[in-house]
C-alpha positions as CSV (number, residue, x, y, z in Angstrom):
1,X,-49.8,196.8,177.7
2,X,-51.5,198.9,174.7
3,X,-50.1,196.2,172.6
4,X,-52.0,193.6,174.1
5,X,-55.1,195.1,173.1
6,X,-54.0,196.4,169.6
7,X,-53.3,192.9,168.3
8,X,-56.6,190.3,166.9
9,X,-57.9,189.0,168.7
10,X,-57.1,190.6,172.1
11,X,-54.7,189.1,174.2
12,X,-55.7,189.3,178.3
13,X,-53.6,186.7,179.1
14,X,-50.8,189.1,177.8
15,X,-51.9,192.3,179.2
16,X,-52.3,190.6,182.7
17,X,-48.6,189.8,181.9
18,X,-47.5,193.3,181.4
19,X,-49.9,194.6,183.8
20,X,-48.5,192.4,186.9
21,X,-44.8,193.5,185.6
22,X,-45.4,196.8,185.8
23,X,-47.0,197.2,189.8
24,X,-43.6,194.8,190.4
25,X,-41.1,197.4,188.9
26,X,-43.4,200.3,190.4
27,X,-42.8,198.3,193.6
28,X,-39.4,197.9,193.5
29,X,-38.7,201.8,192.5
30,X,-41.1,202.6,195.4
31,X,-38.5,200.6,197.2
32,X,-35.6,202.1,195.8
33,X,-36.7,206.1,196.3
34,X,-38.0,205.1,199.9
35,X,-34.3,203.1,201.2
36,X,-31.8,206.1,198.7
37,X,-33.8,209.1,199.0
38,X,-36.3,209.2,202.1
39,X,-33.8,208.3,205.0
40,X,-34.3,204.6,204.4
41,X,-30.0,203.9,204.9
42,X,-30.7,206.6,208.2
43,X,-33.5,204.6,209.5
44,X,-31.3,201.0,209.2
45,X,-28.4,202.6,210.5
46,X,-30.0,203.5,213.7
47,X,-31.5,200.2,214.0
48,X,-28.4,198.4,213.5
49,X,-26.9,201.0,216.2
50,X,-29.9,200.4,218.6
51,X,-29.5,196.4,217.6
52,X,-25.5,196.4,219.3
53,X,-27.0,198.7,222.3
54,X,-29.6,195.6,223.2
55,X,-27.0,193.1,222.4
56,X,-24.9,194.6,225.3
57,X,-27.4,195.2,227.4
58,X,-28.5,191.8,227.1
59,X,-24.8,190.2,227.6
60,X,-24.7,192.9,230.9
61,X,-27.9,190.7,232.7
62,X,-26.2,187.6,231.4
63,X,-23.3,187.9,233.1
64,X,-25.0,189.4,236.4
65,X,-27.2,186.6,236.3
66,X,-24.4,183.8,236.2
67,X,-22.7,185.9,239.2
68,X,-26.0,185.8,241.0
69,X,-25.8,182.3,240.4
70,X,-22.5,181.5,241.7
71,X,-23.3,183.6,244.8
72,X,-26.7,181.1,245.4
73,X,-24.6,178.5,245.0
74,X,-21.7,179.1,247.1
75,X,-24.5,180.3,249.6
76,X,-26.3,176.5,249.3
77,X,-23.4,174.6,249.4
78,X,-22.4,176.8,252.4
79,X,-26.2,176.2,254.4
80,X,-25.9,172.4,253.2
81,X,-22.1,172.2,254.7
82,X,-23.7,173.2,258.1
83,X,-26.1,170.6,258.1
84,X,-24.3,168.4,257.2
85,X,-21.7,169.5,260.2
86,X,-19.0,169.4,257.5
């Protein structure tokens, strides 16, 4: 960035450049420090874990719910059979 300044005459567009660059590459160490070093892999390891408990969970109701279903519908066809004196 100094160099932007130390040329005539000054360059902003150029600084802005080197400026912008830099918060990117501070970003992306942030990044990198935060996901290797400060229990980021932990942190996505527990949510993929917690992720495949839900999933399970979720198929568990599904399948309870299409049993519940059957039952109503055996039950229906069975209430409309005695209507019907079938």
């Amino acid at each position: 960035m100094r160099y932007a300044f130390a040329v005539t005459p000054k360059n902003y567009l150029l600084f802005g450049c080197h400026f912008v660059n830099f918060g990117a590459q501070v970003t992306q160490g942030y990044r990198y420090v935060n996901y290797h070093h400060l229990g980021g892999k932990q942190i996505e390891a527990e949510a993929k874990k917690a992720m495949a408990q839900a999933e399970g969970k979720a198929s568990e109701l599904m399948s309870d719910a299409k049993s519940g279903m059957r039952t109503a519908e055996a039950k229906m066809k069975e209430g409309a059979d005695k209507i019907t004196g079938r």
